[in-house]
C-alpha positions in Angstrom: 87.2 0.1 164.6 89.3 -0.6 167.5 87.0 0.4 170.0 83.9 -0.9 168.4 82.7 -3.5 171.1 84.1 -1.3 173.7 81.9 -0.8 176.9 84.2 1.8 178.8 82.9 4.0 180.3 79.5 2.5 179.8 77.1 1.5 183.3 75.0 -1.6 182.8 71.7 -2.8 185.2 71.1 -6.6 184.2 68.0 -7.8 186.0 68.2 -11.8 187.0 72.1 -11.0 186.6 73.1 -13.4 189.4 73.2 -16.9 187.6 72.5 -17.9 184.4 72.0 -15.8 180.8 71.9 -12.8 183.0 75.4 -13.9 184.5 76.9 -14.8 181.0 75.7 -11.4 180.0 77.5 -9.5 183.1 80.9 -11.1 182.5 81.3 -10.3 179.0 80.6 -6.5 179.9 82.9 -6.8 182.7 85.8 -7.9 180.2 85.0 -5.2 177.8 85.1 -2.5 180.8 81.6 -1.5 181.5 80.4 -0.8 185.3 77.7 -3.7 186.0 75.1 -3.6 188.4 72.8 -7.0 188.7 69.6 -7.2 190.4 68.0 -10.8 191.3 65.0 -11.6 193.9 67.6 -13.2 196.0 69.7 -11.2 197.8 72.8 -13.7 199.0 73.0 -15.0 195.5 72.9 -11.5 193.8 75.4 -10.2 196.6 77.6 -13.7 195.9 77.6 -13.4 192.5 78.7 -9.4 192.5 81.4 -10.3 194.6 82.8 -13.5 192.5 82.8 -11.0 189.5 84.5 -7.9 190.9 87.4 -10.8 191.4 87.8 -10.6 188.3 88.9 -6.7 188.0 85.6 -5.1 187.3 83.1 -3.5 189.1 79.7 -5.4 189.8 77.8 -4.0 192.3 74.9 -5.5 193.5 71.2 -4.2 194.0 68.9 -7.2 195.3 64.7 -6.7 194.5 62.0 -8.6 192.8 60.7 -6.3 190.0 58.1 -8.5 188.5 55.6 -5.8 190.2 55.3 -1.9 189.1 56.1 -1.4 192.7 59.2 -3.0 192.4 60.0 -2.3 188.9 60.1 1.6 190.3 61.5 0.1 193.2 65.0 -1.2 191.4 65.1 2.5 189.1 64.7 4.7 192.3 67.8 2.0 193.8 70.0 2.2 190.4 69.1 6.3 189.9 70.1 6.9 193.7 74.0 5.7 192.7 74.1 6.9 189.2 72.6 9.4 187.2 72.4 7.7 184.1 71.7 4.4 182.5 73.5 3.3 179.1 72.3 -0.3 178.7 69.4 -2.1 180.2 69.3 -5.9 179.9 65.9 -7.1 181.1 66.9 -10.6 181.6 64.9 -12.2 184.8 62.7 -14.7 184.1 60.4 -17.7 185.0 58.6 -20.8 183.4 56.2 -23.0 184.4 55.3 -26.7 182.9 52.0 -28.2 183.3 49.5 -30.2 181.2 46.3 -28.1 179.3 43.9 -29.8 181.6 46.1 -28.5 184.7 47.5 -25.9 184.0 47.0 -23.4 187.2 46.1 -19.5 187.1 49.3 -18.9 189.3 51.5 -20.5 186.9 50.2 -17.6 183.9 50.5 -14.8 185.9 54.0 -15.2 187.7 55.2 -16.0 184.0 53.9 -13.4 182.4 54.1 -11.0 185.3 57.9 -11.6 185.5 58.8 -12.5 181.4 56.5 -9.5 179.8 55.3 -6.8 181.9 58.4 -6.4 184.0 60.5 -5.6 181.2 58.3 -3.0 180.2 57.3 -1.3 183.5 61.3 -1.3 184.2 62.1 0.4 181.2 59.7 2.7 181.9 61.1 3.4 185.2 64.4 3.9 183.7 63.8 6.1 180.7 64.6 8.9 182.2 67.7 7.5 183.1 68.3 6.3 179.3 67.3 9.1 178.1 70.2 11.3 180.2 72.7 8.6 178.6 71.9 8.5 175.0 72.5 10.4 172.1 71.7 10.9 168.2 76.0 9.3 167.8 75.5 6.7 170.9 72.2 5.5 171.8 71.6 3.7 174.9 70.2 0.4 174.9 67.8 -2.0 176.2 68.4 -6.0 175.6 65.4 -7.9 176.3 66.3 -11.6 176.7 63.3 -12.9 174.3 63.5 -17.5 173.8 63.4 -19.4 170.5 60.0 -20.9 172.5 58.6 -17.3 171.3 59.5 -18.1 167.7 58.9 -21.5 167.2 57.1 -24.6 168.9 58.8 -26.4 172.0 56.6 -29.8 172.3 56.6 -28.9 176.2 53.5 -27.8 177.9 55.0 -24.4 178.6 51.7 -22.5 177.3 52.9 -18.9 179.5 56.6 -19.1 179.0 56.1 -19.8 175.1 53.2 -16.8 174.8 55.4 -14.4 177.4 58.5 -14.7 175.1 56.3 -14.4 171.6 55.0 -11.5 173.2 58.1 -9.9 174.3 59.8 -10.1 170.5 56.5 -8.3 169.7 56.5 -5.6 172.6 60.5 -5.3 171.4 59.2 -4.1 168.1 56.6 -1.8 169.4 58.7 0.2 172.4 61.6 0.3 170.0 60.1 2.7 167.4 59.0 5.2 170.3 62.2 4.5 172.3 64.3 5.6 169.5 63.1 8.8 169.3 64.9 9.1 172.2 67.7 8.0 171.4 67.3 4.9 173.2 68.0 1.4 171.0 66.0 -1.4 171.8 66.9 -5.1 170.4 66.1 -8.5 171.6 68.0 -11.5 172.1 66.3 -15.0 171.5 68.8 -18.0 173.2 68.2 -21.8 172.1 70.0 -24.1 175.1 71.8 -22.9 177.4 73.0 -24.5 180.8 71.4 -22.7 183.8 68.4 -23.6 186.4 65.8 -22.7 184.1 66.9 -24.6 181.4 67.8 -27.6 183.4 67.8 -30.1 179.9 71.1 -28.1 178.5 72.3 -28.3 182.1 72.1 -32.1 183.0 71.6 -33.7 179.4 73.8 -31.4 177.2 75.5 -35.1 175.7 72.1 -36.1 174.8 70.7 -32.8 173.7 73.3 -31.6 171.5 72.3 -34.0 169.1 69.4 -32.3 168.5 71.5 -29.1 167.5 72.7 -28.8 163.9 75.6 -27.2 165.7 76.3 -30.3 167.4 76.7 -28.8 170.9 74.5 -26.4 173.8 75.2 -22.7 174.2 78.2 -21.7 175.6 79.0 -18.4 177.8 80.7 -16.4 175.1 78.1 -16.9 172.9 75.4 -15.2 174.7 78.1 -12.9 176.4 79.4 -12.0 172.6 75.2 -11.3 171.3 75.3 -9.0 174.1 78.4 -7.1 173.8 77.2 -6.4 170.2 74.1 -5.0 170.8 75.2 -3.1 173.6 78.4 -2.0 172.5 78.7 0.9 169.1 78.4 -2.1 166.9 75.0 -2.5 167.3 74.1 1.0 167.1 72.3 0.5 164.0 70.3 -2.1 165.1 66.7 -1.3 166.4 63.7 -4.1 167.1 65.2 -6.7 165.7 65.3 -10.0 168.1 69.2 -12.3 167.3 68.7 -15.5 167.4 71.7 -17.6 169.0 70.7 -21.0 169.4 72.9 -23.2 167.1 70.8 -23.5 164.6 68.0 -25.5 166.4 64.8 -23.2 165.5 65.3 -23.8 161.8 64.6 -27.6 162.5 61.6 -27.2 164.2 58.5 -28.2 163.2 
């Protein structure tokens, strides 16, 4: 029981790992001993942010790319595969929104959502089964995290029509890929955040005062919380746990309408 969120001796690809969820996520399995690589589209910020957390004691090695294409999707696994030769946990974080009315809402802002939120996170894993596949086993699984929204469970009154459909759809596609996946021995869970302060979620950043009022838990995420998720599903204590999409948001998607 000890050990049971342990990550030693575990390695760890976070993609949009350089700032935000996907940086939450990469500190907590720093702490807990994994070896973390992050990958981001910008390459000074995924390099800074590797560097800031190796500080702390761990390893975090950085692998810059933009996988919202196939091309790069195989692009990052031929990266990660040519330093290691297996994968234990995937956390398909990177992500994008877009805001716009009905009556405006531009073509570009569907497809770099959806391109980025939904088929990324399965053309990566695709890319990187084989790599799963070498790490898990019938007494350890790997795992793959796919950072899902409470926008793809319940209504958000703003006019984000691809963000809200790419996360509905990834809770779904969660489901599907993890009864195949597990057949190889590889778990697959989702994680659904509420608020959280980063630059996509720029309300919980600038008005968390106002916001948290909103929030039957009276406050905005913090970085344990979504760190803590994480380390559960990735870790042996959330072995057992296939398909299934946690919701850490304070309470706030019970209240919506």
């Amino acid at each position: 029981m000890q050990d049971l969120f342990s990550l030693k001796g575990r390695t760890a690809l976070i993609t949009g790992g350089s700032r935000g969820i996907g940086k939450m996520i990469a500190a907590g399995f720093l702490a807990h001993g994994a070896r973390v690589y992050i990958s981001s589209r910008k390459a000074a910020a995924c390099e800074e942010t590797a560097k800031e957390l190796s500080g702390n004691g761990g390893a975090c090695i950085p692998l810059p790319m933009d996988s919202s294409t196939v091309t790069g999707a195989k692009a990052l696994a031929a990266a990660y595969q040519g330093r290691e030769p297996k994968l234990d946990i995937l956390v398909n974080n990177a992500g994008a929104a877009w805001l716009a009315a009905l009556d405006e809402f531009p073509e570009k802002g569907w497809d770099k959502v959806m391109d980025l939120n939904l088929k990324a996170p399965f053309f990566l894993t695709q890319a990187l089964a084989g790599a799963l596949r070498a790490a898990g086993t019938p007494e350890r699984p790997a795992k793959v995290i796919n950072i899902a929204s409470i926008d793809g469970l319940s209504v958000n009154p703003q006019e984000t029509y691809s963000y809200a459909a790419s996360k509905a759809g990834l809770i779904h596609l969660t489901k599907r890929m993890a009864l195949r996946l597990i057949e190889d021995n590889i778990a697959m869970s989702a994680i659904a955040p509420g608020a959280f302060a980063s630059e996509m979620n720029v309300d919980a950043r600038d008005n968390g005062e106002a916001l948290k009022k909103r929030i039957p838990s009276q406050r905005i995420g913090r970085d344990e919380d979504m760190a803590g998720a994480a380390i559960f599903l990735a870790s042996k204590a959330g072995d057992y746990v296939v398909g299934t999409t946690i919701v850490v948001d304070g309470g706030v998607s019970l209240v919506r309408v």
